[in-house]
C-alpha positions as CSV (number, residue, x, y, z in Angstrom):
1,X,79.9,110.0,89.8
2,X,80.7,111.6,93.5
3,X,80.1,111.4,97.0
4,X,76.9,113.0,96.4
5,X,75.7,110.0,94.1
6,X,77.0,107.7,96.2
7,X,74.7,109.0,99.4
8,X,71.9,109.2,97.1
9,X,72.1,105.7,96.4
10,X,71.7,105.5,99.9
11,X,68.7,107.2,100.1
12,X,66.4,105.1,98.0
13,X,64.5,102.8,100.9
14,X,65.1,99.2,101.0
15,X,68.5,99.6,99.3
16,X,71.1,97.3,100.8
17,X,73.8,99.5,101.5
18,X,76.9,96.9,101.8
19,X,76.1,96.0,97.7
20,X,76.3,99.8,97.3
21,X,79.5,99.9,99.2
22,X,80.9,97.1,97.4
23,X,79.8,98.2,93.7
24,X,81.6,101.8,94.5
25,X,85.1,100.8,94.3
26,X,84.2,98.3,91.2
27,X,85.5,100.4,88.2
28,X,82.1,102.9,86.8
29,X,80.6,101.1,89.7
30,X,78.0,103.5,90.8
31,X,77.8,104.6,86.5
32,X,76.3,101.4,86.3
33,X,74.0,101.0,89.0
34,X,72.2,104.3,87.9
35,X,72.1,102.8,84.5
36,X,70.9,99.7,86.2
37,X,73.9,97.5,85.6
38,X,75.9,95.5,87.7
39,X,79.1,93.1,87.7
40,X,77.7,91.3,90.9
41,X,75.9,88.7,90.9
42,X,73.9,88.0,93.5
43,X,70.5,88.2,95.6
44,X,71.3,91.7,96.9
45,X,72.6,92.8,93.7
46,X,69.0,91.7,92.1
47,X,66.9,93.2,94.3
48,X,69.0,96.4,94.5
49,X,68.7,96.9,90.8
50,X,64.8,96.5,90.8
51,X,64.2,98.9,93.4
52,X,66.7,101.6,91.9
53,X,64.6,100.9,88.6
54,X,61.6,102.0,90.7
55,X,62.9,104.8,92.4
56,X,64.6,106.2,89.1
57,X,62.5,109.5,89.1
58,X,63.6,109.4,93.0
59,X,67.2,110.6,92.8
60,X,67.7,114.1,91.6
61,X,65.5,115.0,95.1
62,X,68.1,112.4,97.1
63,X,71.0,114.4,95.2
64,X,69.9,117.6,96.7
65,X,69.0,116.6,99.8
66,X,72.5,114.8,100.3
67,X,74.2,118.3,98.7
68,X,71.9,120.2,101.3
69,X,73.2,117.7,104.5
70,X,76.9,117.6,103.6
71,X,77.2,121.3,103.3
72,X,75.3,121.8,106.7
73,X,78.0,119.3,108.4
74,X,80.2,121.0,106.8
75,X,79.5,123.9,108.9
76,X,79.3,122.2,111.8
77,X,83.1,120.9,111.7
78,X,81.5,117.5,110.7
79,X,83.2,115.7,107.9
80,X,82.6,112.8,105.4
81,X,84.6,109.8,103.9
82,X,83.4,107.4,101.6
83,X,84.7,104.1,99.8
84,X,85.2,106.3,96.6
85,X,88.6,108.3,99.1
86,X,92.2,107.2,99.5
87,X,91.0,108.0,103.5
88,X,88.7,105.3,104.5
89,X,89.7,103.4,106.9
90,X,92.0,100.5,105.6
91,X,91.0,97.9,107.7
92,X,87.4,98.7,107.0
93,X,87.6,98.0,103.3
94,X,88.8,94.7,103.9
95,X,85.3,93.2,105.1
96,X,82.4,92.4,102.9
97,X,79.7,94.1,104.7
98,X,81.4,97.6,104.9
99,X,79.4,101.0,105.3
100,X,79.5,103.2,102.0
101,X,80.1,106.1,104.3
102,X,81.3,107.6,107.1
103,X,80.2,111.1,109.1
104,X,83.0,112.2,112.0
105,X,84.3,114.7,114.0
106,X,88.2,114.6,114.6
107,X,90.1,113.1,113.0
108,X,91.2,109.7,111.0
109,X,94.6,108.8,110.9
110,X,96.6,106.7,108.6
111,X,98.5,104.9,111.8
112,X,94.9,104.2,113.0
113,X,95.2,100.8,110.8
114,X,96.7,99.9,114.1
115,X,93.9,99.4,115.6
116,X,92.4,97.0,118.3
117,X,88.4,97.3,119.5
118,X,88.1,96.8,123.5
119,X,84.0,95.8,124.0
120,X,81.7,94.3,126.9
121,X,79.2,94.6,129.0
122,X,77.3,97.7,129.7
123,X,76.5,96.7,133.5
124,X,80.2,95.0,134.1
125,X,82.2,94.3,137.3
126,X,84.7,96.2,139.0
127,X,86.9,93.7,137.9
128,X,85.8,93.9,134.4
129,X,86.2,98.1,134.7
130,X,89.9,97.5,136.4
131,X,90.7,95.1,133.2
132,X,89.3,97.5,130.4
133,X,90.8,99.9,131.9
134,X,94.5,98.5,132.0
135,X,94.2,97.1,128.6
136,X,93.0,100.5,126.8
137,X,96.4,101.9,129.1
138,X,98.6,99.0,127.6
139,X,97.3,99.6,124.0
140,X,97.5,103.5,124.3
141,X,101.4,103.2,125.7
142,X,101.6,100.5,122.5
143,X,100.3,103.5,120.5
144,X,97.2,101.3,119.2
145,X,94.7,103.4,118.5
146,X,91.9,102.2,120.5
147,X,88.2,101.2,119.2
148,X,84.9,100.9,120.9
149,X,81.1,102.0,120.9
150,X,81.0,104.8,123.4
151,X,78.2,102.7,125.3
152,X,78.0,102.8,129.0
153,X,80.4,100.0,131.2
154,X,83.6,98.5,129.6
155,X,82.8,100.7,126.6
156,X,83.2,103.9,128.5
157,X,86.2,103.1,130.8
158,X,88.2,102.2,127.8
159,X,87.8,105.2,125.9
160,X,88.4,107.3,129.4
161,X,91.5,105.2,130.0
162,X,92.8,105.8,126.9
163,X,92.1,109.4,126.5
164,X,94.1,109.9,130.1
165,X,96.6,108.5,129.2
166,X,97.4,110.7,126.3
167,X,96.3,107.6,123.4
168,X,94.1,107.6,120.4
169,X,90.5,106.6,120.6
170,X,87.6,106.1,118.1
171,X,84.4,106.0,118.6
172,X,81.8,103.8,116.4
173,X,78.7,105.3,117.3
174,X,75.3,103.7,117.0
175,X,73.5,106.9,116.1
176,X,73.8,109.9,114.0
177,X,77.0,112.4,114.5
178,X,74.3,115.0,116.2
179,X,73.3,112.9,118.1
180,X,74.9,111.3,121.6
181,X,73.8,107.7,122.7
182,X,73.6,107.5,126.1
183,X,73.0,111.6,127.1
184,X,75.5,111.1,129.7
185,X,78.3,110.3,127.9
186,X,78.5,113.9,125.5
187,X,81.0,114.8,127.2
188,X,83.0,112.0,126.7
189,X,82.2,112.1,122.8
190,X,83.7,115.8,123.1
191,X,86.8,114.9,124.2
192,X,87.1,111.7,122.1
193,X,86.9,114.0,118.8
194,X,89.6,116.4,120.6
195,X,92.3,113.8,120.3
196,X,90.8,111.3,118.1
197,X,87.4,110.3,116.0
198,X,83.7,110.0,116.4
199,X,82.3,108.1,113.8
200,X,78.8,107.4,112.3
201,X,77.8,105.2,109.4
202,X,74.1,106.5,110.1
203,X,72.5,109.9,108.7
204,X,73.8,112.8,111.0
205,X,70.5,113.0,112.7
206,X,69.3,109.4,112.6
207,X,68.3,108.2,116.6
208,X,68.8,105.7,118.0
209,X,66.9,102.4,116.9
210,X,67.3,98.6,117.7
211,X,68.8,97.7,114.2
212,X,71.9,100.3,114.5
213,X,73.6,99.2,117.5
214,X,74.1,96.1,115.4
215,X,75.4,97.7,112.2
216,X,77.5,99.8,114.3
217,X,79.1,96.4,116.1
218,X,79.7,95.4,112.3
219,X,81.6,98.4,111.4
220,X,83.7,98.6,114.4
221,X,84.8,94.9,114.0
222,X,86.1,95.9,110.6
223,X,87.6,99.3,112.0
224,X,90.3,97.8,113.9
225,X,92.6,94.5,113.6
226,X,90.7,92.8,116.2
227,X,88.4,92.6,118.8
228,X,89.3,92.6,123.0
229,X,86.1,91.3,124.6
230,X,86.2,91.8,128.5
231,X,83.1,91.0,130.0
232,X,80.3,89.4,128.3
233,X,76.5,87.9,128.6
234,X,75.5,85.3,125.2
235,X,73.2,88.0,125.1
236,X,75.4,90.7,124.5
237,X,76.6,93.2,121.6
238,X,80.1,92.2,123.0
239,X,79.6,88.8,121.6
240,X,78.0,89.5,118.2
241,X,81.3,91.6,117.7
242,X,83.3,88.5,118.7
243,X,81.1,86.8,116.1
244,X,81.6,89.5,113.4
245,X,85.3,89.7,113.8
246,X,85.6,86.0,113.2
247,X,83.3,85.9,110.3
248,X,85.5,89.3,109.0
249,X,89.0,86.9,109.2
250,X,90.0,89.5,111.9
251,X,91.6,88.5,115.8
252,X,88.6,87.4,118.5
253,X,90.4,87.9,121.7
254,X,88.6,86.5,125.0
255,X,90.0,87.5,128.4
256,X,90.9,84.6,130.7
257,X,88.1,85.0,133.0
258,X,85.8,85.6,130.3
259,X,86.7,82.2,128.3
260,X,86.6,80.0,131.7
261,X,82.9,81.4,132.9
262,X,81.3,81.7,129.9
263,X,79.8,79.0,127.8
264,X,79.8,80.5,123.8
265,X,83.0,81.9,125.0
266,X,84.5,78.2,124.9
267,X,82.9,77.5,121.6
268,X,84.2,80.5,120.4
269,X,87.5,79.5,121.2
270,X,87.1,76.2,118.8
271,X,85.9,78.3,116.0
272,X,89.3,80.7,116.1
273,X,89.2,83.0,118.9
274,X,92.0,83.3,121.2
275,X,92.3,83.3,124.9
276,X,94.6,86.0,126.3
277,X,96.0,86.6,130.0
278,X,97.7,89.3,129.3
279,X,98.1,92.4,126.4
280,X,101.0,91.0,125.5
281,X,99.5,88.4,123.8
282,X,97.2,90.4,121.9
283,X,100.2,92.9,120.3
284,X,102.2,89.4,119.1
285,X,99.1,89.4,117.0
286,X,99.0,92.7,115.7
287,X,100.3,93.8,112.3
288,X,102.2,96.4,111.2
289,X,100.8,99.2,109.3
290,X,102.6,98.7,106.1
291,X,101.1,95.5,106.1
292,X,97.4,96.5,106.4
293,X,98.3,99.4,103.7
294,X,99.3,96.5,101.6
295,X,96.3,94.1,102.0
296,X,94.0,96.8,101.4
297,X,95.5,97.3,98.2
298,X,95.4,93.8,97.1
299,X,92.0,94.1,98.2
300,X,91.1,96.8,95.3
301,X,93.4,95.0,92.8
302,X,91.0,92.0,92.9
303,X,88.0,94.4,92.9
304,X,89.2,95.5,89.6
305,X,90.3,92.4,88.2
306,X,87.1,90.3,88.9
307,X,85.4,93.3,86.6
């Protein structure tokens, strides 16, 4: 079993794709779940085996319209990773909702375990645009690869502040890798894949839809260490990532201004977030990238111990 099987997993509708993530690194993980078998028990694990039982006659079409995709990105300088490579993202096998797959331009880096996300508002202050703007600076001169969604507002002045001054920046994108959410920013994703990554969980041509900005928000919680929220709303994105990295064991950190003005800011705090003043405070937290490499594999050691 391959990439290719693993994507065509993916394919079957109504498949949960974190239990096919997770069943990939078990030992004949994905052997099994083609023969129907699984180690895990659970409700997703259930309903994913009776729908792969349905869709049985399904897969040799998914297998060669996966072979058929992969080769075009191929020869459009897009790549793949998947759980199955030594090169996914470290941090991002460490949380239980991971995607099974990744499409990007650029590059991924080993030293991008060093990694902190820097999210907010899209309609932010000046303030909030001076402060994202300083903090992706500060990480960048840190060397900390920095992480966010390529949105408009605090998303976008990170990723410029970081790319000028000659850092690291990925992109989680909350569309396919063909495709550029919002049109204005293409430019931007051009120069992000120069230097760093653009990244996409999604199909390379999948729009944009009210479901993926979530998932994306998941994924780029796991991608880094932590999460820098600048600015924003109880409505937000910003906070759901807050929510995810706390839920993911990863670092929450809430500006100042943010955790005085806002309300679930404060309540964030009491459930393990931190309040930060300055970046300072958020590289005392940071680990080393030894220590991620190590986690991770303690991570799969378990996987194949609890098979």
């Amino acid at each position: 079993m391959n990439a290719v099987d693993l994507l065509a997993l993916c394919r079957v509708p109504g498949i949960s794709w974190y239990f096919v993530a997770r069943e990939a690194q078990r030992p004949n993980g994905l052997n099994n779940l083609v023969g129907g078998r699984t180690s895990e028990k659970s409700v997703d694990a259930e309903q994913t085996l009776a729908i792969l039982k349905e869709a049985e006659d399904e897969l040799p079409a998914h297998r060669t319209w996966v072979r058929e995709t992969i080769e075009a990105c191929e020869a459009d300088g897009i790549k793949l990773v998947t759980v199955l490579d030594d090169g996914y993202p470290a941090n991002l096998r460490l949380i239980f909702n991971l995607p099974p797959f990744l499409f990007y331009r650029g590059e991924l880096h080993h030293d991008d375990a060093r990694a902190v996300a820097v999210v907010g508002t899209r309609k932010p202050s000046e303030e909030g645009l001076r402060r994202a703007r300083q903090i992706a600076t500060g990480l960048a001169a840190e060397q900390v690869t920095v992480v966010s969604g390529l949105a408009r507002g605090i998303d976008t002045a990170a990723h410029e502040a970081c790319l000028d001054a000659g850092g690291r920046t990925i992109a989680v994108i909350g569309t396919g890798i063909r495709r550029t959410y919002p049109p204005e920013n293409a430019d931007l994703a051009r120069r992000v894949a120069t230097t760093g990554a653009l990244v996409s969980q999604f199909w390379p041509d999948s729009p944009p839809r009210t479901d993926t900005f979530p998932r994306r928000n998941v994924t780029m919680s796991g991608i880094g260490q932590g999460t820098i929220v600048v600015e924003a709303s109880a409505t937000s994105g910003a906070k759901m990532q807050a929510r995810m990295a706390l839920e993911h064991g990863k670092q929450a950190f809430l500006l100042a201004s943010l955790a005085d003005g806002q309300e679930w800011a404060r309540r964030y705090l009491e459930r393990g977030a931190v309040r930060v003043d300055d970046l300072e405070a958020v590289m005392r937290r940071l680990r080393s990238v030894e220590a991620i490499d190590q986690q991770s594999q303690q991570r799969r050691q378990l996987t194949l111990a609890l098979t």
